[in-house]
C-alpha positions as CSV (number, residue, x, y, z in Angstrom):
1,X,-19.8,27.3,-95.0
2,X,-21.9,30.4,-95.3
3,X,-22.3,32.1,-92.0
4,X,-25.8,34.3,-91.0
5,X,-25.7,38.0,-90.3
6,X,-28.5,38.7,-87.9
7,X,-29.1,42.4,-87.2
8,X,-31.3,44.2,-84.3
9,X,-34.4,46.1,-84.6
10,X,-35.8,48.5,-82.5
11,X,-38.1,50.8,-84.6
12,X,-38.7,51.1,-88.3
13,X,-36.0,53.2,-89.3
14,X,-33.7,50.5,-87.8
15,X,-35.1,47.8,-89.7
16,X,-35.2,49.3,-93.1
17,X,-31.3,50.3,-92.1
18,X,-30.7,46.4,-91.1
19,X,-32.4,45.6,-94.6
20,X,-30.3,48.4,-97.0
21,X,-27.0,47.2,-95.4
22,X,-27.4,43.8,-96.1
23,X,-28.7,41.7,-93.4
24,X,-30.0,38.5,-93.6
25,X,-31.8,38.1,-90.8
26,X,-33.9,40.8,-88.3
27,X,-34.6,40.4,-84.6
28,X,-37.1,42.6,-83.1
29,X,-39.9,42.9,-80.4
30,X,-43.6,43.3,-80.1
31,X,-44.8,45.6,-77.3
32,X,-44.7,42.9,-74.8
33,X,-42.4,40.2,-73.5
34,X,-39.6,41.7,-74.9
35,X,-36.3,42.3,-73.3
36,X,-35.8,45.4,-74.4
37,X,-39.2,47.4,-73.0
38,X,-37.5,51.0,-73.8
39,X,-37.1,50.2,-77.7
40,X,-40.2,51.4,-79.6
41,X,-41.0,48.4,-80.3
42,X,-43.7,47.5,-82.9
43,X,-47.3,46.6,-83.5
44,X,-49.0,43.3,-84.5
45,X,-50.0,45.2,-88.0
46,X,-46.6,46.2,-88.4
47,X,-45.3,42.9,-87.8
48,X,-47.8,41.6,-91.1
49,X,-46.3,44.0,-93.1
50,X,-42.9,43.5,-92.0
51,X,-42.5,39.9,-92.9
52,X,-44.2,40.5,-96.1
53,X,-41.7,43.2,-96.7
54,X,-38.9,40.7,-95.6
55,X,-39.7,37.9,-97.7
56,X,-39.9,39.8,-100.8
57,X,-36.1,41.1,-99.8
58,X,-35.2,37.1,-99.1
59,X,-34.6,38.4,-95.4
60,X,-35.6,36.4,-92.0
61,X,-38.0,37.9,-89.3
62,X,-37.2,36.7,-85.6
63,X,-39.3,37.9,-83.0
64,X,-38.0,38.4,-79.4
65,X,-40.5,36.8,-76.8
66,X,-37.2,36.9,-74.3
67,X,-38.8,37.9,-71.0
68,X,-39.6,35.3,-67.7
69,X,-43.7,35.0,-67.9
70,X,-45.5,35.2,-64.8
71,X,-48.4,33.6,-64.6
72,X,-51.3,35.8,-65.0
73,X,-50.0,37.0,-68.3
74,X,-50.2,33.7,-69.9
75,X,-52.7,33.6,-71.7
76,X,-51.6,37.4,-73.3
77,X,-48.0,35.5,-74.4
78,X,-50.1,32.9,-76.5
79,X,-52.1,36.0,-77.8
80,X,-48.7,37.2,-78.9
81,X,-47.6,33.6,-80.7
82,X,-51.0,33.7,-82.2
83,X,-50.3,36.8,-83.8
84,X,-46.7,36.0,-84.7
85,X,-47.8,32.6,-86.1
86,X,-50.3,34.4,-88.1
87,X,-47.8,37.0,-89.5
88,X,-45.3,34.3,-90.4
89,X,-42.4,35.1,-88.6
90,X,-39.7,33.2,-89.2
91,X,-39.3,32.1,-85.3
92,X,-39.5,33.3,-82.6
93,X,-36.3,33.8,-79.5
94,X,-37.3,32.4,-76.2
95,X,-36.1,32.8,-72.6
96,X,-39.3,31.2,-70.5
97,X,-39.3,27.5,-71.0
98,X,-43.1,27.8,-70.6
99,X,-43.0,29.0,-73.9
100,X,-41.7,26.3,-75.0
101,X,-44.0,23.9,-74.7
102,X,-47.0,25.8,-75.3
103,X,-45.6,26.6,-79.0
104,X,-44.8,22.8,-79.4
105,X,-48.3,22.0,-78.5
106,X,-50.2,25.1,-79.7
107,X,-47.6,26.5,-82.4
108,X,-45.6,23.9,-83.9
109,X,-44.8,25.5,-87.0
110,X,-42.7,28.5,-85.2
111,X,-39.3,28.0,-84.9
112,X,-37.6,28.3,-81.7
113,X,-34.2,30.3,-81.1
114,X,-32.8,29.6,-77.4
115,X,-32.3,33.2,-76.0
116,X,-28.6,34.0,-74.8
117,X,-31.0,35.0,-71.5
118,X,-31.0,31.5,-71.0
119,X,-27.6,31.4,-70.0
120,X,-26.7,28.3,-72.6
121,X,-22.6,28.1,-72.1
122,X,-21.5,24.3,-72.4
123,X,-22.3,20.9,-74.5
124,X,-24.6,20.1,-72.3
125,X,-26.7,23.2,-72.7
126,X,-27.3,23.1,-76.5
127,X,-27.6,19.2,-76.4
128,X,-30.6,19.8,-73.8
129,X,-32.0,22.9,-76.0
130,X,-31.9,20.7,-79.2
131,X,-34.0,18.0,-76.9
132,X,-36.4,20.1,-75.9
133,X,-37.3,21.2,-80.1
134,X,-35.6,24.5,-80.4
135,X,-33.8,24.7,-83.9
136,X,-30.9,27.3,-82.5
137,X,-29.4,28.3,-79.3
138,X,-28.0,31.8,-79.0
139,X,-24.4,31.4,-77.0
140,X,-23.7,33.2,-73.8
141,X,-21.2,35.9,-74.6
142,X,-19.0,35.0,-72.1
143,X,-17.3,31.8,-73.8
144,X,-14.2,31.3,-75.9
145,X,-13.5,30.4,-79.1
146,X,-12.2,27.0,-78.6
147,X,-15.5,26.7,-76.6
148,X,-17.7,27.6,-79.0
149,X,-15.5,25.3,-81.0
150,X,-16.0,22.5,-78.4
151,X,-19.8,23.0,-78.0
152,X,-20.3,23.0,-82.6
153,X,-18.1,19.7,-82.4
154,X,-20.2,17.7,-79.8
155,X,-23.9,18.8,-80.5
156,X,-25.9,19.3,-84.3
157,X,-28.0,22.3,-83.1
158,X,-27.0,25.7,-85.0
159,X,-24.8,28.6,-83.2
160,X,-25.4,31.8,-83.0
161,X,-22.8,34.0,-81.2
162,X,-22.8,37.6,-80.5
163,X,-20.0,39.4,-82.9
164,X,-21.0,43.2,-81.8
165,X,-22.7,45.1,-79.1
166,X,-22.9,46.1,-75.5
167,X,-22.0,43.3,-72.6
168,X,-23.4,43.1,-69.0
169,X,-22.0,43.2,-65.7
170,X,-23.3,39.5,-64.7
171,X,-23.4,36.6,-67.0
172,X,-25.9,36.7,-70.1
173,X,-29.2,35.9,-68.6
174,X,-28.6,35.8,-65.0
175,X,-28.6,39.6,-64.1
176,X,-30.6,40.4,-60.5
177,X,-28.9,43.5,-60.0
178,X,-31.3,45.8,-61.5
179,X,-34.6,44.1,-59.9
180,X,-32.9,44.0,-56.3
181,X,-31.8,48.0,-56.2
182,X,-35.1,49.1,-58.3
183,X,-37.5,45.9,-58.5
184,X,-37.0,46.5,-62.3
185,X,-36.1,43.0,-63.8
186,X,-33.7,42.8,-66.4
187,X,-35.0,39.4,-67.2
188,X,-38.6,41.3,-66.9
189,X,-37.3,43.5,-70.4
190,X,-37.0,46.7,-68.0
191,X,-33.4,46.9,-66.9
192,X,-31.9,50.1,-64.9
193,X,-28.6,49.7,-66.5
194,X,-27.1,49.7,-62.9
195,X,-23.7,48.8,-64.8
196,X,-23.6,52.1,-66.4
197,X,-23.9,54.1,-62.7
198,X,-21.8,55.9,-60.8
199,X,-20.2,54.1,-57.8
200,X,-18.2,54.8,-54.8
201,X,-16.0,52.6,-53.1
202,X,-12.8,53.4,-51.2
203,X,-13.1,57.2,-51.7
204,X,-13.5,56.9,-55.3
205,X,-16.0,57.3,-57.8
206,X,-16.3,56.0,-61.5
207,X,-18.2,53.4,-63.5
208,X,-16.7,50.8,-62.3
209,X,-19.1,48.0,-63.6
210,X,-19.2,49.0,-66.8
211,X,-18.2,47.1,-69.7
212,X,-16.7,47.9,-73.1
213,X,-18.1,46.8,-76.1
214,X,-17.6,43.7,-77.8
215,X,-16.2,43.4,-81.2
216,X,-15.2,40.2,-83.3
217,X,-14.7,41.5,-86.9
218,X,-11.2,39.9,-86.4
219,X,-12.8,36.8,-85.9
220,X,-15.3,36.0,-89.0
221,X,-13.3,33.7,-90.5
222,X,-12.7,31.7,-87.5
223,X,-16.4,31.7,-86.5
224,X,-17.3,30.9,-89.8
225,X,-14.9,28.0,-90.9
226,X,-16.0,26.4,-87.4
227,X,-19.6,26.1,-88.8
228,X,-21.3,28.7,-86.5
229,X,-24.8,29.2,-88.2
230,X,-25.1,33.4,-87.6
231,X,-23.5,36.0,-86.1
232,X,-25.4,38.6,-84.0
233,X,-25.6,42.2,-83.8
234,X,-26.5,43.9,-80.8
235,X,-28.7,47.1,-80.0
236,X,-32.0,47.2,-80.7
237,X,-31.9,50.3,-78.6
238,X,-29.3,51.5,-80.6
239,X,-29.4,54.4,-83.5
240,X,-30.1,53.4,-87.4
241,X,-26.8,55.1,-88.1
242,X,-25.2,52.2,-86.0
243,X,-27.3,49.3,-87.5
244,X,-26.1,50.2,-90.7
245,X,-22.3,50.5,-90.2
246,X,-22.2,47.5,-87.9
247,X,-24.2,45.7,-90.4
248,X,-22.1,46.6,-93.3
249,X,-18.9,46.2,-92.0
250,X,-19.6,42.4,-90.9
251,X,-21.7,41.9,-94.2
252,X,-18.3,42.8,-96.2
253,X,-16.2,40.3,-94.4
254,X,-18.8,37.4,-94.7
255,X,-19.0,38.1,-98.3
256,X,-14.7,38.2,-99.0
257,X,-12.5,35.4,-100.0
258,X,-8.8,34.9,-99.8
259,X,-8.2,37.7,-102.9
260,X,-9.9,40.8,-101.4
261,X,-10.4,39.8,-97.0
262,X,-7.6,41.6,-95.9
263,X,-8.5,45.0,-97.7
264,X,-12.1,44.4,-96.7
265,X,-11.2,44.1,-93.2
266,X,-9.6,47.1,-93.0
267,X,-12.3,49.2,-94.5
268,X,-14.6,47.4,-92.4
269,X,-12.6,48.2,-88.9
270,X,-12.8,51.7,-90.6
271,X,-16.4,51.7,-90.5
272,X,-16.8,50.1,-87.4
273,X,-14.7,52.8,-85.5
274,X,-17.4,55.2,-86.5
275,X,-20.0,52.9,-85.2
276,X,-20.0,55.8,-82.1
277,X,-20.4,53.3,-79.6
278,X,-18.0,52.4,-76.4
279,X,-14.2,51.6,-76.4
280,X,-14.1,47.5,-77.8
281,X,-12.9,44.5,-76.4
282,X,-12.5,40.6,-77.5
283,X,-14.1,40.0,-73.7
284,X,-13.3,36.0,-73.4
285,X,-13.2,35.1,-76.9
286,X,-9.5,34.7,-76.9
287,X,-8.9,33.9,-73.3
288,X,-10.1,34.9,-69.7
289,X,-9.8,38.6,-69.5
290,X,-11.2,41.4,-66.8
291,X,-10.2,44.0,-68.3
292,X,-13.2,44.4,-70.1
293,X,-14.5,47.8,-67.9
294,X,-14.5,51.4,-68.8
295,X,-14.8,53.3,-65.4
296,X,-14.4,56.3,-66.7
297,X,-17.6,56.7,-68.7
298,X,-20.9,55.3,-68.7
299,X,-22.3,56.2,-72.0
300,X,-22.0,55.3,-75.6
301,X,-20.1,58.7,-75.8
302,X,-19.0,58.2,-79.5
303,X,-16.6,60.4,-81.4
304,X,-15.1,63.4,-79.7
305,X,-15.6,66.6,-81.6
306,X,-13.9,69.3,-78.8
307,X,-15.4,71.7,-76.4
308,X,-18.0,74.3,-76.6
309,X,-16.5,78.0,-76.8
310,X,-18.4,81.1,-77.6
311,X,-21.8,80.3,-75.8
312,X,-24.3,82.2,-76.5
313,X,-28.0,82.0,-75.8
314,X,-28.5,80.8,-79.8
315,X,-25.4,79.2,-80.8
316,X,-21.9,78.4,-80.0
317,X,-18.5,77.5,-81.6
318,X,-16.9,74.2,-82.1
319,X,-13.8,74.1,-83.5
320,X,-13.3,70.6,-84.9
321,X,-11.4,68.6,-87.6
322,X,-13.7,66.4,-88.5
323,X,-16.8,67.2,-90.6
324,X,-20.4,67.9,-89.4
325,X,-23.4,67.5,-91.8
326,X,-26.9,68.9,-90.8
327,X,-28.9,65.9,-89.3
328,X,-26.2,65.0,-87.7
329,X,-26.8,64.0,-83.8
330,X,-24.3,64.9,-80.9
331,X,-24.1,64.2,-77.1
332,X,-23.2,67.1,-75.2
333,X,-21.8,66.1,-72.1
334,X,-21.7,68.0,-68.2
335,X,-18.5,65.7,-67.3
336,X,-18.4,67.2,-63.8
337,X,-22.1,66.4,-62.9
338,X,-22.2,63.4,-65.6
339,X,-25.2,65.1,-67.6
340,X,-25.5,65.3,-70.7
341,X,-27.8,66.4,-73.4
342,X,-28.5,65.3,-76.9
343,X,-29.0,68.5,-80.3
344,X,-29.8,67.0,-83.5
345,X,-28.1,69.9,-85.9
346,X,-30.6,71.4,-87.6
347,X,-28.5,74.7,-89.1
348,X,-24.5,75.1,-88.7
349,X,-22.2,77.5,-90.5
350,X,-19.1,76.8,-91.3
351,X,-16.3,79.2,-89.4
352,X,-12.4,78.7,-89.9
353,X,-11.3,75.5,-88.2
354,X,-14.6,74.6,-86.6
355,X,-18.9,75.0,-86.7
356,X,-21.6,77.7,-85.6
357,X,-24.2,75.2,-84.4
358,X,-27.5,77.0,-83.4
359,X,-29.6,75.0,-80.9
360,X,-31.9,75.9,-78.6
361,X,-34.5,74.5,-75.1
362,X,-31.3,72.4,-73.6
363,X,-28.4,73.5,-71.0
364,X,-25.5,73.9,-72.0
365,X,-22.0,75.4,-71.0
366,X,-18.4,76.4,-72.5
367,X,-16.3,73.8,-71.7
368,X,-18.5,71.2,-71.8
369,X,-17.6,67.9,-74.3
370,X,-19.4,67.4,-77.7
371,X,-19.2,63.6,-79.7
372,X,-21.0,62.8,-82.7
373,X,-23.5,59.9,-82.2
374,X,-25.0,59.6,-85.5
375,X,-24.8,60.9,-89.1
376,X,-27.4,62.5,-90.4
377,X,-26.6,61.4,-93.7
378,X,-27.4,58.0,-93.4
379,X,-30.9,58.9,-91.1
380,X,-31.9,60.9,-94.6
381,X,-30.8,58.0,-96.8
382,X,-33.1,55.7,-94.3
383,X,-36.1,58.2,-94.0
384,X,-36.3,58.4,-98.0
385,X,-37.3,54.6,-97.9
386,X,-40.8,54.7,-98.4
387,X,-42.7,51.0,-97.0
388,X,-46.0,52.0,-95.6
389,X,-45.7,50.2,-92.6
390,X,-46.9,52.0,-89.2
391,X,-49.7,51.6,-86.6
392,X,-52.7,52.1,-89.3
393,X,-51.2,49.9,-92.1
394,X,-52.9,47.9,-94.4
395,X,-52.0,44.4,-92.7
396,X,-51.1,42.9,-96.1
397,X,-49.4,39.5,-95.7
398,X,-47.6,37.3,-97.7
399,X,-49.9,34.5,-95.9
400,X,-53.5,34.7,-95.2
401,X,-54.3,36.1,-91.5
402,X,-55.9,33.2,-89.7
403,X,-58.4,33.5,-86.7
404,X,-56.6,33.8,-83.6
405,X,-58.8,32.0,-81.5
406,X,-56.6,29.9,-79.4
407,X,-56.6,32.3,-76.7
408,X,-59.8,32.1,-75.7
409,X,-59.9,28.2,-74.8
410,X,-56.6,27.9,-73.7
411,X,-56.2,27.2,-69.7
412,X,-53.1,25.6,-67.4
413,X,-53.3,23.8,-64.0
414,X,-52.9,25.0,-61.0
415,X,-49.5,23.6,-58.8
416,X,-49.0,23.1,-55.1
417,X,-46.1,25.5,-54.2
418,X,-42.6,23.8,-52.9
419,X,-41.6,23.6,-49.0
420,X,-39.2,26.4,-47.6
421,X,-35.6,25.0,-48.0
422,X,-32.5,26.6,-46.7
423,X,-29.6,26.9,-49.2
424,X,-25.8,26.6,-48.0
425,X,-22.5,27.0,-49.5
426,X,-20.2,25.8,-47.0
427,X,-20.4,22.2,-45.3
428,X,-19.6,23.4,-41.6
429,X,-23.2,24.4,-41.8
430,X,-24.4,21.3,-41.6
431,X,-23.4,21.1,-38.1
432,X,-26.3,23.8,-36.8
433,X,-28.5,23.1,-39.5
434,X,-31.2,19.9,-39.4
435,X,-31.1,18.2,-42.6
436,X,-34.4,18.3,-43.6
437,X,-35.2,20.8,-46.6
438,X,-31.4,21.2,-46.7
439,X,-30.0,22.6,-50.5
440,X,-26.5,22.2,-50.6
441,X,-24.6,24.7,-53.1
442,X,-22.1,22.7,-55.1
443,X,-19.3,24.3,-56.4
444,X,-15.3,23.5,-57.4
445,X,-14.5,23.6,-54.1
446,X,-16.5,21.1,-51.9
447,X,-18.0,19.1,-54.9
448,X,-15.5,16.4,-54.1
449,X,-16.1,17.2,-50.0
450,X,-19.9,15.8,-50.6
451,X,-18.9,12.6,-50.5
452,X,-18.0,12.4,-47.1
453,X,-21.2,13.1,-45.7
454,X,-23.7,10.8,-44.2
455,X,-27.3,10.4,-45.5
456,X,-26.6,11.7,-48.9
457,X,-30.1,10.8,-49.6
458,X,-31.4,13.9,-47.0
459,X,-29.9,16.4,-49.1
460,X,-30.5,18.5,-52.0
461,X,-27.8,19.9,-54.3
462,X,-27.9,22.4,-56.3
463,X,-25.3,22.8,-59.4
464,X,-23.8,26.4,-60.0
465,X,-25.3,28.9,-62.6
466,X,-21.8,28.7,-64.5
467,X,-20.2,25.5,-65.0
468,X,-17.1,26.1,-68.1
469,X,-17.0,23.7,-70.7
470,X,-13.3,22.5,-68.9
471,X,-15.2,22.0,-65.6
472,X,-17.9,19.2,-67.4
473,X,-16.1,16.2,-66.3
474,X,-15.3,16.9,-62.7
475,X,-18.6,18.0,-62.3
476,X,-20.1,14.8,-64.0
477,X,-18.1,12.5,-62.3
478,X,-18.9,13.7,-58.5
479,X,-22.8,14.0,-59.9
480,X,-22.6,10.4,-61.4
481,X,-21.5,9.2,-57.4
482,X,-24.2,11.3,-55.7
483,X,-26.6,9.6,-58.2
484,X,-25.2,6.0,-57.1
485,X,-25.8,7.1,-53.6
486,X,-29.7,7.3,-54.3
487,X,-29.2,11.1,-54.3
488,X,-32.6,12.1,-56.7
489,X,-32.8,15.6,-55.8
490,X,-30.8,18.3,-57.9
491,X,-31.5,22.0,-58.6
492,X,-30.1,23.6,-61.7
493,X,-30.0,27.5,-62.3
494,X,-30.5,26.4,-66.2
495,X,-30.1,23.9,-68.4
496,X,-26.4,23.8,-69.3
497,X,-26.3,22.0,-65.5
498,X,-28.6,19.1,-67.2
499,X,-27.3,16.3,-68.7
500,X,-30.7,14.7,-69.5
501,X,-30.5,14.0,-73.3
């Protein structure tokens, strides 16, 4: 079975690098409502001229609309579908179940990707996305290959699963930690990377809630003889230089068979260890690891070149073995004070073993660290693609631009707001507590305690954010006899906890 490569986008020179290196599909964001707020970003005339680019190239435009929507900016989101309709996007990828149903009533003929933000990690997940009319559900990175495996062979909806890219701290979707130390929601598109901080604890410091990044090229062929639908690239924030290697590298597996994979995946773990990104890791794909963090840096620090000798208030030497190019971009890194600074080379001499790089209007010191980030080569190559796409385009489309009037006549009801409840985790609680307005936490360990109590029917529960795809049936089971009880109230954190399909 053929397998998808979908690639990010985060400004134009990403997306003609996605294209050149052979992906089949592009995700990117408009300037709102996008989980990724610091990316450039693009316009709504862009977008026109972007999927009549793409379908002329045979590639597929999905449009992140991946943030929770309050509710005074409703009426803007269905601005946004109008306009994506309009451009004929392919789809569109969707946290806010709001969305949801205002693109089956409103929108019907975009097609709907379940974000990884919504957290889908079990059979009953996808079966509940594929209820409520989305076409795809993206996985939550934190599951395994059996699974995955378990969730394709119980459900029809298509898989996508993360093969590349950056991982969180807290499980896909559910982050709070940036919007409760900043009030900058991560689910809002404006995470603080707290992850990637500096912390202290027991006298030490170091990043210690920072991930590696995840890798799978060993995995295609597994992935794709399972029948997952597309694999997915992350970093829209990331350079074009690492859009096209990571692109190209998982382009030139999909595309081996059993006469050329093995050489193929060589060459593409060779490109990939330039991808100038973190250390990698497999996360859970093979099994339950947690030794997935790098608390020794917090940047995408990329290849190390040496030290800076010879400062001087123009230049300085950096003896290296590998090979510079002008273009070429470097981080240039304070490790004591965890600074650093980023010199696109613009004029370099050669000099014995090393480089004369001139730079100028950024600090810098001997001693400190220089890694390459990018390669200029491939900016150049990218640059050279002429598409007359920008800000002032021409808005030429491979469908006629309807009239986006929808906006202006579209209105929602007003809802009374819930009672104040008090939410517990542990039974012995209930002996302080009255019972009224009472949301019990339910987890492995008093699931089965539940039972005991009197006047199930006073209670609500409430089923954990994460339930594993191993954990189903206990959790079924103990639900099924609360249920028999005349128990009607539960609260789920998303909807791999519902079983309504």
């Amino acid at each position: 079975m053929t397998i998808g490569l979908l690639a990010p986008s985060g400004n134009m020179e990403s997306f003609m690098a996605a294209v050149n290196a052979g992906a089949d599909a592009v995700y990117l964001g408009l300037k709102d409502f996008s989980a990724r707020a610091k990316a450039k970003n693009f316009s709504y005339k862009q977008l026109v001229d972007i999927c009549s680019f793409a379908k002329e190239k045979n590639v597929k435009i999905f449009v992140t609309v991946n943030t929770l929507i309050k509710n005074s900016e409703v009426k803007n989101v269905v601005k946004n579908l109008e306009q994506i309709s309009a451009a004929c996007a392919d789809g569109i990828i969707v946290q806010d179940l709001g969305i949801v149903n205002i693109v089956k009533k409103y929108f019907p003929d975009i097609r709907l990707h379940a974000s990884t933000q919504l957290a889908i990690h079990n059979t009953y997940g996808a079966k509940q996305a594929e209820k409520m009319g989305f076409d795809r559900v993206v996985l939550a990175r934190e599951l395994s290959f059996e699974e995955i495996k378990s969730i394709k062979n119980n459900t029809n909806i298509e898989l996508e699963v993360f093969c590349h890219g950056a991982l969180c701290f807290c499980v896909s979707g559910l982050c709070l930690f940036s919007s409760f130390i900043g009030g900058y929601s991560g689910n809002r598109g404006h995470c603080t990377q707290p992850c990637r901080r500096l912390w202290t604890t027991d006298g030490k410091n170091g990043y210690f809630l920072s991930p590696k990044d995840f890798q799978l090229i060993d995995y295609v062929k597994k992935l794709q003889e399972i029948g997952v639908a597309s694999l997915k690239i992350e970093g829209r924030l990331k350079s074009p230089d690492y859009v096209a290697k990571t692109v190209s590298a998982y382009r030139l597996l999909i595309d081996s068979d059993e006469t050329n994979y093995e050489d193929n995946l060589k060459q593409a773990k060779e490109i990939l260890a330039l991808d100038y990104a973190r250390q990698k890791t497999t996360f859970n794909f093979l099994n339950k690891n947690d030794k997935i963090f790098e608390p020794e840096k917090s940047k995408s620090t990329g290849l190390f070149l040496g030290t800076i000798e010879n400062k001087s208030a123009e230049k300085f030497l950096l003896n290296t073995e590998h090979v510079l190019n002008i273009g070429d971009t470097l981080r240039i890194v304070d490790k004591k004070k965890d600074k650093n600074v980023v010199l696109k080379i613009e004029n370099c001499n050669k000099i014995n073993n090393g480089y004369e790089i001139n730079y100028n209007d950024i600090y810098l010191e001997n001693g400190f660290e220089v890694f390459k980030i990018a390669d200029g080569k491939q900016q150049l190559e990218i640059s050279n693609e002429q598409l007359a796409i920008n800000d002032n385009g021409s808005g030429l489309s491979h469908c006629e631009q309807q009239s986006l009037t929808i906006t202006e006549n579209f209105s929602f009801d007003k809802i009374q707001l819930p009672n104040l409840f008090v939410r517990i985790d542990n039974l012995k609680w209930l002996k302080i507590l009255k019972e009224r307005n009472i949301v019990i936490k339910l987890n492995k360990n008093n699931i089965i305690n539940t039972k005991s109590l009197n006047n199930l029917t006073n209670y609500y529960f409430e089923l954990p954010a994460y339930i594993d795809e191993a954990d189903l049936s206990l959790f079924q089971k103990n639900i099924d006899f609360l249920i028999s009880k005349g128990c009607k109230y539960f609260f789920i954190n998303n909807i791999s906890g519902s079983k309504k399909y």
